[in-house]
N, C-alpha and C positions, 0 to 999 in steps of 0.2 A: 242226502247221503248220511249215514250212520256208522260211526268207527265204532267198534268193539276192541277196547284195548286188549284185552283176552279173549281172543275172538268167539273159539271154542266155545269156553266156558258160556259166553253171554249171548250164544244161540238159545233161541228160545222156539216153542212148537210152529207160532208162526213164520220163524226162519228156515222151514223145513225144506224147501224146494228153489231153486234159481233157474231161470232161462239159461246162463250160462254161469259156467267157476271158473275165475282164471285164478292158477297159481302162480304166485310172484307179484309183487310193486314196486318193480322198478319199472324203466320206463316204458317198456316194450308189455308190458303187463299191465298197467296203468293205461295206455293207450288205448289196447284194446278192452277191458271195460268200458274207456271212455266209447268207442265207434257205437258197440252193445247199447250201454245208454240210452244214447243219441237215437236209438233205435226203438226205446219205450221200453227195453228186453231186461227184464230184473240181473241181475250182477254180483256174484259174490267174489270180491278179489282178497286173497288167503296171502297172509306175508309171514313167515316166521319170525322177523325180527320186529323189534319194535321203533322201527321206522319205514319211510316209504322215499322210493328213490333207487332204490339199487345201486349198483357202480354208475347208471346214468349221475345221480346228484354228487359222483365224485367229477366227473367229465368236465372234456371244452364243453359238451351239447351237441356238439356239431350234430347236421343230418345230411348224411349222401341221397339224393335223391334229384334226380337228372328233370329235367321237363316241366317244371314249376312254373308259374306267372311270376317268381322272383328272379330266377334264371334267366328268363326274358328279357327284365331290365337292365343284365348290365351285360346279357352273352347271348345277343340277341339269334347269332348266326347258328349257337348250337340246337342240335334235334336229338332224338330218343336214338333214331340211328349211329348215331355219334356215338353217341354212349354205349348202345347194344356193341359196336366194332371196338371199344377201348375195353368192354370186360368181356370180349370176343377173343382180345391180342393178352391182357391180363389176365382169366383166369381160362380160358380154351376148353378142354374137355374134362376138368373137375369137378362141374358142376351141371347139372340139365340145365340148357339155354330155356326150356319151358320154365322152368320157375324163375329162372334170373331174366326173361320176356314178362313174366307177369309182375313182379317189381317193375320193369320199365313203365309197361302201359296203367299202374294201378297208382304209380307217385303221385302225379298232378292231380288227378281226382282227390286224392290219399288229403294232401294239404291244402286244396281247397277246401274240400272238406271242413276239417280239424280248424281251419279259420275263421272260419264263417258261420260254425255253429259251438264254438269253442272260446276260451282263452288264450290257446294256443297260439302264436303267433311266431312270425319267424321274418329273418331280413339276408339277404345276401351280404356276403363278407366282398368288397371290392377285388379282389383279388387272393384266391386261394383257390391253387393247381391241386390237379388230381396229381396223386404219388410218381405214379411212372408217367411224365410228361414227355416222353422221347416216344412215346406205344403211340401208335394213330387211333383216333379217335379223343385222346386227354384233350382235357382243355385247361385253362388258366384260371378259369372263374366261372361261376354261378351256378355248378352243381351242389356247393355245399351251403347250406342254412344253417344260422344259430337262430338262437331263440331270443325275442326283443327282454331286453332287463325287466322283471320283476319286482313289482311292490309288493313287497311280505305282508304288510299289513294290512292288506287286505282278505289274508286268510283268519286271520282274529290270533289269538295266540295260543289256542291249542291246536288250531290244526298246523301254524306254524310250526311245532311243539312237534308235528310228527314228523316232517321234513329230514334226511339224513342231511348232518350238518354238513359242510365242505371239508376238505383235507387241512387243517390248522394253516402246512406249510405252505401251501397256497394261496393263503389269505394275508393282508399289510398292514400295519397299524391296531392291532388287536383285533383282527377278527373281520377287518375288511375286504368282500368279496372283489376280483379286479377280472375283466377279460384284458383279452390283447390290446384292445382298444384303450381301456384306461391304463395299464401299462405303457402305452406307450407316450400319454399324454404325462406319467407319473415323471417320466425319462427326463420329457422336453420341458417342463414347466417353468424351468430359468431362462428358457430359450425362444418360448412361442404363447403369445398374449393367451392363444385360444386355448393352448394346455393348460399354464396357470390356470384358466378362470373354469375350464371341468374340474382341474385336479382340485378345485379349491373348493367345487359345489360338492363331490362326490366325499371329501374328507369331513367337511361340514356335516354333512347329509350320518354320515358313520357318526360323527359326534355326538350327533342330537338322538340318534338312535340307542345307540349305547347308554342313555340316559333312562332309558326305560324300558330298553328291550336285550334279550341277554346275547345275544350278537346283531350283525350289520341286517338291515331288511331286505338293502337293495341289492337284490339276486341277477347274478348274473351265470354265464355259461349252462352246465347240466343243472344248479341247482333251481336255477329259472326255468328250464323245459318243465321236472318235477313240478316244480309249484304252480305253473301255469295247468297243467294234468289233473294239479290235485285239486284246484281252486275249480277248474270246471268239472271235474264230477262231483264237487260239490254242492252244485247246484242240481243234480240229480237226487229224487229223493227213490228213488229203483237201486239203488247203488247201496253196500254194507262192502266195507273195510275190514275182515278181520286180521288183528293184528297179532303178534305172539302166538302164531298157529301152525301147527305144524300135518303137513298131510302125511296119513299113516295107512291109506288102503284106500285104491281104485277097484269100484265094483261093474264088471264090464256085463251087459247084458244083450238080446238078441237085437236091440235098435242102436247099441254104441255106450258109454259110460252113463251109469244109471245113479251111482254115487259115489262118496264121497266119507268118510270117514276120517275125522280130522282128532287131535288132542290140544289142549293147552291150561295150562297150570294145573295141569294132572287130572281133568276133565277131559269125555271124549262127546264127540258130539257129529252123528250125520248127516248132510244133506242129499234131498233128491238133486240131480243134474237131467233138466228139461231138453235140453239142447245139444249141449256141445259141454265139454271140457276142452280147458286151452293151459300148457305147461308156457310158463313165463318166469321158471324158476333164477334162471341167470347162469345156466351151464354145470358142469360138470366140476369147476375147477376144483374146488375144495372137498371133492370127495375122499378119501384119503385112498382107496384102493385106484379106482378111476384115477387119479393125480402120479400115484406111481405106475403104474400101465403108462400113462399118455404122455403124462409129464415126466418122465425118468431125470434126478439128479438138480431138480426145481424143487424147490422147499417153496412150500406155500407163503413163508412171510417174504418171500421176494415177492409176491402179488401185490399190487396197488387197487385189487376190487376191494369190495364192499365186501363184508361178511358174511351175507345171506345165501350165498350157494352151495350150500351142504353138496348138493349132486341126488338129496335123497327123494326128489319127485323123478329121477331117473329110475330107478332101481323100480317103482310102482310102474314106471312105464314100463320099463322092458320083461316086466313079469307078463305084460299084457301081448307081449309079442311085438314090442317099437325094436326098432334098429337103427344103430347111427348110422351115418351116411360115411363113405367112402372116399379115397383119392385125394384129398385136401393134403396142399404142401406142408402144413404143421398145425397139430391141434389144436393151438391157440393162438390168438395172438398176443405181440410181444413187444416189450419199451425196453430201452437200459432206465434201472434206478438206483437210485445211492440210500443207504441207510441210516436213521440216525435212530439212539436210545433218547426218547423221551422223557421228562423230569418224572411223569407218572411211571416209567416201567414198561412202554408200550413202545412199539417202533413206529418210527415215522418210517414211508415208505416213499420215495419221491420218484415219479417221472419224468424222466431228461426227454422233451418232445420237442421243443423249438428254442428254448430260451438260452440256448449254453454249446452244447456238441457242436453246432453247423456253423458255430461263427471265427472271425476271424482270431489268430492266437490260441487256438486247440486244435488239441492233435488224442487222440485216443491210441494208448498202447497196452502192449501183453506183460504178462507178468516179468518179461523179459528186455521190457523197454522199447520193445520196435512194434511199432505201425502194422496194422491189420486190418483195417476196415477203411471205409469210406465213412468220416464222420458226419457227412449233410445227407444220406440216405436217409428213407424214412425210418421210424422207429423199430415197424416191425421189421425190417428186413438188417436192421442194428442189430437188435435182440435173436436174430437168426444167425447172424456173421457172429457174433459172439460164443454163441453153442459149436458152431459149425469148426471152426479156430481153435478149442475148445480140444477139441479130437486129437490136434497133431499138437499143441502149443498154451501153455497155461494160460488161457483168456477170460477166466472168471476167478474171479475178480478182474473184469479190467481197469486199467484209470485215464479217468480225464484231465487232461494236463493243459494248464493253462500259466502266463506271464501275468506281474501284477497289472498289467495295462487290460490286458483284456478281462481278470477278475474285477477291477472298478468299472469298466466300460458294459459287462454284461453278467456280470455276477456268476456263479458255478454253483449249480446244484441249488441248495436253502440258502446260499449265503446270496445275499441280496448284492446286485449290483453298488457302485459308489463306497464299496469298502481300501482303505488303503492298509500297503503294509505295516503292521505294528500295530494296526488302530483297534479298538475297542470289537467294533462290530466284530472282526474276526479271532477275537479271544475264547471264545463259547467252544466254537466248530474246533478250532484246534486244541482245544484242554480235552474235548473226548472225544477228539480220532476222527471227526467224522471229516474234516481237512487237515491236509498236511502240507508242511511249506517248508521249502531248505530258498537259503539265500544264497545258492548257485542249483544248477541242475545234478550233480556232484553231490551236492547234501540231499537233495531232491532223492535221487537212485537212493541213497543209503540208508535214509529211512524207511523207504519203499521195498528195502531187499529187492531189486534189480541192479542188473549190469550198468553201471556209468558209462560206459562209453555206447552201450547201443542206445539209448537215452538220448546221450549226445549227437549222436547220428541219428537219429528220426525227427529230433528237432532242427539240425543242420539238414537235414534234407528238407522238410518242410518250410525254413527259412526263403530255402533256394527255390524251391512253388510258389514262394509267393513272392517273390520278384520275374517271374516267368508267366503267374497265373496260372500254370499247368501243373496239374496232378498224375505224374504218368504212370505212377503204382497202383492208385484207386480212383483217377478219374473224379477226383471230389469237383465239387461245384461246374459239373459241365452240361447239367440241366436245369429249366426253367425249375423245375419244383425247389431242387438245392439253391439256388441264386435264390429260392422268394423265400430262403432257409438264413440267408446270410444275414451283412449288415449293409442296407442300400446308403449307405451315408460313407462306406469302408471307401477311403480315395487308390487302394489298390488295383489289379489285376482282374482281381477274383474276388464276390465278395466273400466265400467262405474261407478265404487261405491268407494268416498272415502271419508275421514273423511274431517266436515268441524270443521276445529279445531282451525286455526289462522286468530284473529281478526284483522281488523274488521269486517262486514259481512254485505252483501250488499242485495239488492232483488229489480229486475225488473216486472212491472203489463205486466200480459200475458193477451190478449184478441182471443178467435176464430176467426179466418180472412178469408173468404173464397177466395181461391186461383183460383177456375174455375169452370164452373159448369160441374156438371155429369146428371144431367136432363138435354136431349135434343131431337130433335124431331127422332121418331122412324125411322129410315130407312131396307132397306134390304141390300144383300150382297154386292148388286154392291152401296152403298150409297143413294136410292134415298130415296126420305121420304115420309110415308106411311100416309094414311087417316085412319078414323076408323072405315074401312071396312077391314082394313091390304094390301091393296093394291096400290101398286107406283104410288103417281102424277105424270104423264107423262114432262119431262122437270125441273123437281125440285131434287134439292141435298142437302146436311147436311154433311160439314167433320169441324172437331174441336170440339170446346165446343157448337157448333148450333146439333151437332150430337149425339145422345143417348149415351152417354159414355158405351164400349164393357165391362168397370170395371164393372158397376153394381153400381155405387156408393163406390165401394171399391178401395182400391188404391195400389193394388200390385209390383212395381216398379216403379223404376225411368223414370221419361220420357212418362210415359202411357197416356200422352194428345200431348206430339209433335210429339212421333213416329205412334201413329195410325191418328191423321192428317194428315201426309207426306205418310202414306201409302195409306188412303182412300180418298186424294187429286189425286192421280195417278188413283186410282178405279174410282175415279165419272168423271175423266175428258175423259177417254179416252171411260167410257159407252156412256156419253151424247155424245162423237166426233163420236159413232157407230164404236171404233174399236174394242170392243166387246160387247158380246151377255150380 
């Protein structure tokens, strides 16, 4: 493999021509180079920014992807039909069942594949439900794959060096990467021999690191799918990375995309395209016309992607005649996040996904102090009740409101679990706004500019759910997915419902952030993407957030943008390389 930090620019005559260009490195782009590869097929993958990872190396990693030899071992009884009837009852007629049929039957191949001739590796999570577990077909466990942890050092330190780093706030201890998993061992470690003695290799491990290397190595979640990606096409020597490149003109000819016209650092520089062109730019969202069109009254720094999605390998597409796809319930999908100012002047941006909203002692209200949503729904359908609310009732800003018992027992937003009233840890968050705390519910409202008394009623109401277990306004925690949302340790009713009863009481502002787009350009089975006559531009491709999302705009499990990338990075590489029909 060959990185060109200037991509452009450090093209040279011999880099004149590629079997395939794919735009974008993030993961969905990164993949399918990798399938190409794998294939002997020369490879140019073009990234504007100067790192590789996209929003994947901000991610859990997760991968949706039903029918795996991993799937097997712990949900043994599920089939592809299962799954075909759960985004049958989930997403209906949104999307062609041919293309969301050919993700079904192309997964298993998809990851055996990637394992067996790859780095790539991946494990089932014991348990982790598809989103709408009440639809027939859902099941509890083994459609979703993370990615096995990652040794950084085995990428040497500059190709580590091109890695996008993780979200700060998501990292413990200066710069320590954590999944669920070690989270939760971080929890028990006063509690249980076997947490101690991980929490104590894995803090070790960051120690010795940090000694010589300028963060943690051991990668976990999206930044370990990335690294695994990048370390195995780095073993291809077919393979060039140009980095800091920006595409500036698609040349469409009578056999399909013929080049490729690129710039960077003020150099311009063309390649032929032998094969196939593949868009892996990462969506639309940061376009700034595209954003206000799709996204009306969404400001991009509520976004928690990565910065690389201008939107501007769209605009080259639809000059060529692509069309987005149709009918999808929202153009993106969507998280609640809380915002903080950075000591550099930048925003932190944080997604609220499982560690805070769903558990017990929170309750989420409108600018008015009463209850509007179901707080143990999944993310995107938060971040859709939020907009939606929004309409008749001030909901954005909403807040999450929580007692000190549940702020030490599960932390809120950046403030880390184990903090007490008064104490140090939460001096920072409340000297600039990013928490707020009255020592009744009463000072709570007044700070917050809301009504005290609705305030008081939505938490006396919620009080009284959780001595009943029942949520009869929003139904919280009355599915398998919200229960595997709570606290299995909560000796209440309900694990997501319980009183918020010891002061003081704190509340973080939630804003809708959109996480990736679901509007993208229409393709067919084999990925290519279609004009609007319905028929394949010869030479052109769409996998990731550039590609019509198969959800519909809905968001049925975990991982429903990395695993049908990696599946339909495999489909479009091997159409465009002619090894199949």
């Amino acid at each position: 493999m060959q990185v060109l930090k200037n991509g452009a620019q450090a093209l040279s005559e011999e880099h004149s021509a590629y079997d395939l260009v794919v735009i974008g490195a993030g993961g969905a782009g990164m993949a399918t180079a990798l399938f190409a590869a794998m294939e002997g097929a020369s490879v140019l993958l073009v990234e504007r920014t100067e790192y590789v990872g996209g929003t994947t190396a901000w991610s859990a990693g997760t991968s949706w992807i039903p029918g795996s030899k991993h799937a097997a071992k712990v949900n043994p009884s599920d089939t592809l039909l299962d799954a075909a009837r759960y985004l049958d009852n989930a997403v209906g007629e949104r999307t062609s069942k041919a293309v969301r049929q050919a993700f079904l039957d192309n997964g298993r191949v998809a990851v055996d594949e990637v394992e067996s001739r790859s780095e790539l590796k991946y494990r089932p999570y014991p348990k982790h439900p598809d989103y709408i577990s009440d639809l027939g077909g859902s099941t509890l466990n083994g459609r979703a794959l993370e990615p096995m942890p990652f040794d950084a050092r085995l990428l040497g330190r500059e190709l580590f060096a091109l890695l996008r780093p993780p979200i700060p706030e998501f990292t413990v201890i200066g710069g320590m990467m954590v999944d669920r998993t070690d989270i939760n061992h971080l929890l028990a470690m006063t509690k249980s021999w076997a947490s101690l003695k991980h929490s104590v290799k894995i803090v070790l491990r960051h120690a010795m690191d940090r000694l010589s290397w300028p963060r943690g190595t051991r990668l976990v979640m999206g930044n370990a799918h990335v690294a695994r990606l990048l370390y195995s096409l780095s073993k291809h020597p077919n393979v060039t990375i140009a980095l800091g490149t920006t595409v500036e003109h698609l040349v469409r000819g009578a056999q399909g995309i013929e080049r490729v016209d690129m710039a960077s650092a003020g150099e311009r520089r063309s390649v032929r395209v032998n094969k196939g062109l593949v868009l892996a730019s990462g969506g639309f969202n940061r376009h700034p016309e595209l954003r206000a069109q799709m996204l009306p009254g969404v400001p991009a720094e509520w976004s928690p992607s990565a910065p690389g999605h201008t939107g501007q390998a769209h605009d080259l597409a639809k000059q060529l005649g692509a069309v987005y796809g149709q009918g999808g319930l929202s153009h993106a999908f969507w998280a609640p996040v809380s915002l903080r100012k950075r000591a550099d002047g930048s925003t932190a941006v944080f997604p609220h996904f499982v560690m805070d909203r769903a558990k017990p002692g929170m309750i989420t209200v409108n600018a008015r102090g009463e209850r509007f949503l179901n707080e143990s729904t999944s993310y995107h359908l938060f971040g859709l009740a939020m907009q939606e609310a929004n309409k008749s009732s001030p909901s954005i800003p909403a807040y999450l409101v929580c007692d000190a018992e549940a702020l030490r027992k599960y932390g809120i937003g950046m403030v880390r679990p184990n903090q007490q009233p008064g104490g140090k840890g939460l001096a920072p968050f409340l000297a600039d706004g990013y928490l707020t705390e009255g020592a009744t519910l009463v000072e709570l409202a007044s700070k917050l500019g809301m009504d005290a008394q609705a305030l008081q009623a939505s938490v006396a109401q919620n009080n009284r759910n959780a001595e009943t277990g029942v949520d009869p306004d929003f139904h919280r925690g009355e599915t398998a997915y919200q229960q595997n949302l709570g606290d299995p340790a909560w000796t209440g009713k309900n694990p997501n419902i319980g009183p918020l009863a010891q002061g003081a009481f704190y509340a973080v502002r939630l804003y809708p952030g959109d996480i990736g787009a679901s509007t993208g350009f229409a393709t067919n089975e084999h990925a290519q993407v279609l004009g609007a006559d319905g028929q394949a531009i010869a030479g052109l491709y769409a996998v990731g957030n550039d590609m019509h999302s198969i959800m519909g705009g809905t968001y049925p499990a975990p991982g429903i943008t990395i695993g049908p990338g990696l599946v339909f990075g495999r489909i479009a590489a091997r159409h465009a390389l002619g090894l199949e029909a």
